[in-house]
N, C-alpha and C positions, 0 to 999 in steps of 0.2 A: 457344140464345138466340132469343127469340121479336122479331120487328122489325116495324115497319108496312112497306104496299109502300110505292112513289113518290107513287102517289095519296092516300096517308092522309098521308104528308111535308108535300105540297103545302096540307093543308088545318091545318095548325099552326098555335096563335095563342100558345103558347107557346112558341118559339122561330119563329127565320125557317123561311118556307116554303120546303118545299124542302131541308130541311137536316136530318141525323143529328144534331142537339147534344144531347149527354144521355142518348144512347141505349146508346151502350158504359161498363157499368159497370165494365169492367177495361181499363185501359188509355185511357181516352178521350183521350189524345192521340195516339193510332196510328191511329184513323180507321178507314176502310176497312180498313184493312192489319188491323185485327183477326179480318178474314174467312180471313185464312192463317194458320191453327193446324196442330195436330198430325193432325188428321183430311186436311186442304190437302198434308201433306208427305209422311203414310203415300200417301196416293193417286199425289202425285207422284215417289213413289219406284216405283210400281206400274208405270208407263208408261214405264221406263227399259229398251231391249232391247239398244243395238248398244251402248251405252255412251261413246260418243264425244261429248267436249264441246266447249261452243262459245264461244267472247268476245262478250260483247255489247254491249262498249265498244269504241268508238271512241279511234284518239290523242287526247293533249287540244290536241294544234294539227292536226288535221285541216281544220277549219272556220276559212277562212281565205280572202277575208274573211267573217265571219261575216254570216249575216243577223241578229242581234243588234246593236243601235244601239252597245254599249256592251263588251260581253264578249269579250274578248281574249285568247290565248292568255299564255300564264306565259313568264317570262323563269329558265330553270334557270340556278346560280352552283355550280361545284364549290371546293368548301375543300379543304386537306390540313393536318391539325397535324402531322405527319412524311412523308416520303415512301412511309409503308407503310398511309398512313390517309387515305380519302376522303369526306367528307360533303358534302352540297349543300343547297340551299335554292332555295325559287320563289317569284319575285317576281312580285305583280299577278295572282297567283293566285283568278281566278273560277270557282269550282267546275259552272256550268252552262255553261261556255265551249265543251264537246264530250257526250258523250253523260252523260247526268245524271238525275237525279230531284226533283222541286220539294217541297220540303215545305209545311206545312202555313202555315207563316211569307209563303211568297211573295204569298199572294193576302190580302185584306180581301174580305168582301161589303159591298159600297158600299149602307151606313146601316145597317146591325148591328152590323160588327166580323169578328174574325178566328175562328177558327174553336170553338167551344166558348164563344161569348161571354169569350175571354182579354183583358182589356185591351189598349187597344192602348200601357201603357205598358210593360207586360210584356214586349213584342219589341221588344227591344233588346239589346246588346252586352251589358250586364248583367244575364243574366237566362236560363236554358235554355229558357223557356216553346215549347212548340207545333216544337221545334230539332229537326233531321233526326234526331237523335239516339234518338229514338224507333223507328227504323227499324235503326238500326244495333244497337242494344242488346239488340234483338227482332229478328232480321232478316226481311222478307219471303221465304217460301220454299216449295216446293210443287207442285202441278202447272200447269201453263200451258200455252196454248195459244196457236197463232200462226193470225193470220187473213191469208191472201198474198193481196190483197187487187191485187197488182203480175202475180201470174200468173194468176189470175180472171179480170184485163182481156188479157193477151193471148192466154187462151185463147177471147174472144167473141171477138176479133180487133180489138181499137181499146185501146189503152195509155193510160195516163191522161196527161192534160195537165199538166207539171209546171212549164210556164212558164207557165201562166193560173194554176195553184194551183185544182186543181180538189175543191168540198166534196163530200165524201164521206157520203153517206145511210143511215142506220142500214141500209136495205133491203139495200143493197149488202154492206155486213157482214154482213146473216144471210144470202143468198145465196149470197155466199164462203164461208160455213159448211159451207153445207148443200151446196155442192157438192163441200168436201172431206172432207165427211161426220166434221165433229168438229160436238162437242155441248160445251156450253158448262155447267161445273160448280160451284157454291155453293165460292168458295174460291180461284178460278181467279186468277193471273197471266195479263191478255189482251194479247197483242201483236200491231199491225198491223203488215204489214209491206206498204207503199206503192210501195216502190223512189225514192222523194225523196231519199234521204240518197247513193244509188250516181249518182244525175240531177246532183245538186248537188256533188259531188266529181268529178265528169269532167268539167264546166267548167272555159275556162281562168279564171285570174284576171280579166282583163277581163269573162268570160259570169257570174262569181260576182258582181261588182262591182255589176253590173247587175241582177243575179237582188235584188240586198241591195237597191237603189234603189226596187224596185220592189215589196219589202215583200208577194208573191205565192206562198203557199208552198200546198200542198195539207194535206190536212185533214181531220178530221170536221166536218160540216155542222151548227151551231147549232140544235140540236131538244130540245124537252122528252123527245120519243121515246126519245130518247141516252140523257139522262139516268135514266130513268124504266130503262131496258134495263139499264143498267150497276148500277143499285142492286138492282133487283128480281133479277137473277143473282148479286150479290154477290161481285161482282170487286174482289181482295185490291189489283190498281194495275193500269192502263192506260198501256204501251207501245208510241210508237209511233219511226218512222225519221222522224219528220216534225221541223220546228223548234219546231211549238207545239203538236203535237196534235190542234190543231181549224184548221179553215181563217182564212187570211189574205189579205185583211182577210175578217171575220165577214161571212157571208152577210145580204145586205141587208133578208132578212125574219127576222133571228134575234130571237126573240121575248125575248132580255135587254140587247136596245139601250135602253129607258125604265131599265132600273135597275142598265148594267153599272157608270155612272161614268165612269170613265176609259176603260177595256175598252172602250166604243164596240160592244156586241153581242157578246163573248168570253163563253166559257162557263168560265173557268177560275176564275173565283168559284165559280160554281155545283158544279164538282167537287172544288176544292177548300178553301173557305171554309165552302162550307154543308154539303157529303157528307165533307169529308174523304180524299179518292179522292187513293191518289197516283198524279202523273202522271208519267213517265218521256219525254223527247224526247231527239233524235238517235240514238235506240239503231243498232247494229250488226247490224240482222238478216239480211241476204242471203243469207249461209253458211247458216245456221240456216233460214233458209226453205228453200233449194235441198234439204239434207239433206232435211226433210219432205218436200218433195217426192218425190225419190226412193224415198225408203222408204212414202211414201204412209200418213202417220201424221204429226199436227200435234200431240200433247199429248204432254210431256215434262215433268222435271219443272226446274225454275229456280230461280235463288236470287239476292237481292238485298241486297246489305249495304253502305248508304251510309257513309262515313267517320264515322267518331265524334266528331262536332263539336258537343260542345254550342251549342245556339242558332244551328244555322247553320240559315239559308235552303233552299238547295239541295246537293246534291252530286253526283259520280261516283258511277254507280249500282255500278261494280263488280259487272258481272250476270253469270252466267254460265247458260249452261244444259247438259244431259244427256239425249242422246238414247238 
């Protein structure tokens, strides 16, 4: 499949700039995730040695209190129709409450629409349009790469700031690549791994409380650059340990403050409204990092299979990987 880079994107007067709409003839409501085929899963199957695998989900009342204004963990209810028989049910169940994946449905681009020009009366309860479902049905899977982007910084010797919410600079990613000597492949599952998510769980409740008030989480850093990186490589979803993926609040020179809207400068239009890019927060990587580490080898291969919810938003990415 032949695609324009980011720079041919950007200069589109036929759909928004900036935006893949129309360019995947199979499947265009998989977005990015159409970069993870069978070519994405032989390779990921290739990088597979000790064999030992990993969770990359978190509990779903881990995050507690969330820095989510809204998103709460589930209330479990066990039944019994005899005393040999148990079923249960989850109440107030918000499927991006702990580690998750955003569909296509979560973001509009502020004055186009959702992503493929889908009406926006189309996302609704009534209706599968643009639903995670897309990912589950076809699952994300293949090889990937983790970028320890958490041990990069302690090996210059200064750890990242995870109470200022420090953004994080494309440079710094390739960087972190290239000093652990992974190379980044057409297809790739990419996953940062920050150490946010082990920062922010070893707070007591009162440090979490406060963490949530202050709305200050770490990040990738608001760049054309980002995006321009992530499309031109052709990364199948972008995972990170972070709450939002790109920093909070959006770096004050983020060049999509004139037309995030609401976003207020967030780039999460831009990856997922206009590119279609799924994104993955709170994942579980530490384990998975540490392994790479030791063995001194960061691509393996991943699999990602959101619940099958027609029309839903988000969901539990149900990740796992194999090293």
């Amino acid at each position: 499949m032949h695609l324009p880079n980011y720079k041919d994107l950007l200069s589109r007067t036929d759909a928004p700039p900036g935006s893949s709409w129309g360019l995947f003839d199979s499947d265009p409501e998989r977005g990015m995730a159409n970069f993870s085929g069978p070519e994405a899963v032989r390779n990921g199957a290739a990088t597979i040695r000790s064999g030992a695998v990993f969770n990359l989900d978190y509990p779903v009342d881990a995050f507690v209190p969330s820095v989510s204004r809204r998103r709460i963990p589930p209330v479990q209810t066990i039944i019994a129709a005899h005393p040999d028989s148990f079923d249960d049910f989850w109440d107030g169940y918000w499927p991006q409450v702990s580690t998750h994946v955003d569909g296509l449905r979560h973001r509009r681009a502020h004055g186009y629409g959702f992503y493929n020009a889908v009406p926006d009366t189309a996302v609704s309860v009534d209706s599968s349009d643009l639903g995670i479902q897309s990912w589950s049905q076809k699952p994300i899977a293949g090889r990937a790469v983790i970028v320890d982007i958490h041990r990069h910084r302690q090996n210059a010797g200064f750890a990242l700031d995870h109470e200022s919410g420090e953004a994080l600079e494309l440079s710094e990613i390739t960087d972190a690549l290239a000093a652990q000597g992974t190379v980044v492949e057409p297809g790739d599952i990419l996953l940062l791994h920050t150490g946010w998510a082990e920062w922010f769980l070893a707070l007591d409740v009162d440090e979490r409380q406060r963490a949530r008030e202050t709305r200050r989480t770490t990040g990738v850093a608001q760049s054309t650059s980002f995006l321009e990186w992530i499309w031109n490589n052709r990364i199948a979803l972008l995972g990170t340990d972070t709450f939002a993926v790109e920093a909070l609040p959006p770096r004050a020179d983020s060049p999509f403050r004139d037309s995030a809207g609401e976003d207020g400068g967030m780039m999460h239009q831009e990856l997922i409204a206009k590119l279609g890019c799924p994104l993955g927060e709170l994942w579980h990587l530490a384990e998975l990092a540490e392994a790479c580490g030791q063995a001194g080898r960061y691509a393996f291969f991943a699999s990602v299979k959101p619940l099958n919810l027609p029309g839903a938003v988000g969901s539990p990415a149900n990740a796992m990987a194999i090293l």
